[in-house]
N, C-alpha and C positions, 0 to 999 in steps of 0.2 A: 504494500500500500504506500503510495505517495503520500508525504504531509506537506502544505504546505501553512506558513503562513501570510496572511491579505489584511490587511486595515478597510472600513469604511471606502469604497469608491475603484478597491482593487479588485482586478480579476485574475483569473486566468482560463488560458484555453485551449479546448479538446480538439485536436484536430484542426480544420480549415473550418469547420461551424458550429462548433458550440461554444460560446463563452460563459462562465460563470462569474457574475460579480455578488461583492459584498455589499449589500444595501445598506445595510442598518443593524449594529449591534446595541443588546437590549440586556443587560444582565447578564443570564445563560442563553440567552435568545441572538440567533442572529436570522437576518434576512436575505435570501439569496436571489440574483432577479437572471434568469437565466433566457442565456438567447439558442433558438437552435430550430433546426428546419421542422417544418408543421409535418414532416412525417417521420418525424421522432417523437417516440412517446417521452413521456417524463411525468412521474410518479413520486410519489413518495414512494419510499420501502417497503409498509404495509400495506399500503393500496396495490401495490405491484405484488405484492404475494399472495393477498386476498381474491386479483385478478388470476394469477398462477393457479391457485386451489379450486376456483369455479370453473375454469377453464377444466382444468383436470377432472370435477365432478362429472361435468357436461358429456366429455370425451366418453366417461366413462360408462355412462345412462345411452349415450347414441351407442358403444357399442354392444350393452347388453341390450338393446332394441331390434338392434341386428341381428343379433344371436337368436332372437325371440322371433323376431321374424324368418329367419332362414331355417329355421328348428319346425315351427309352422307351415313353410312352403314341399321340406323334404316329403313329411306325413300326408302328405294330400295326393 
């Protein structure tokens, strides 16, 4: 893992397009104001796991669907 450290107004940057700046520091709180192409996601952590999990639920309900259905088509 890279660390780096940024004051208020600093960035840094991923590549040729994503820059991350520091907006605004609050205590334990900081603000990040992040730039980067509209077909890149960007998440928080937990919402990107959250999304990982129901994705993975989904996947998993279509394949026993299939299963349920192909199991159904043999018998006929």
């Amino acid at each position: 893992m890279l660390v780096l450290t940024r004051k208020v107004n600093e960035s840094i940057k991923i590549g040729d397009e994503i820059e991350i700046k520091v907006v605004e520091v609050d205590g334990e709180q900081i603000k990040l104001g992040i730039k980067a192409p509209n077909y890149i996601e960007i998440h928080r952590k937990e919402v990107y796991l959250d999304i990982k999990r129901e994705n993975s639920e989904a996947a998993q309900v279509s394949t026993d669907l299939l299963n349920i259905l192909k199991n159904n088509v043999k018998k006929d």
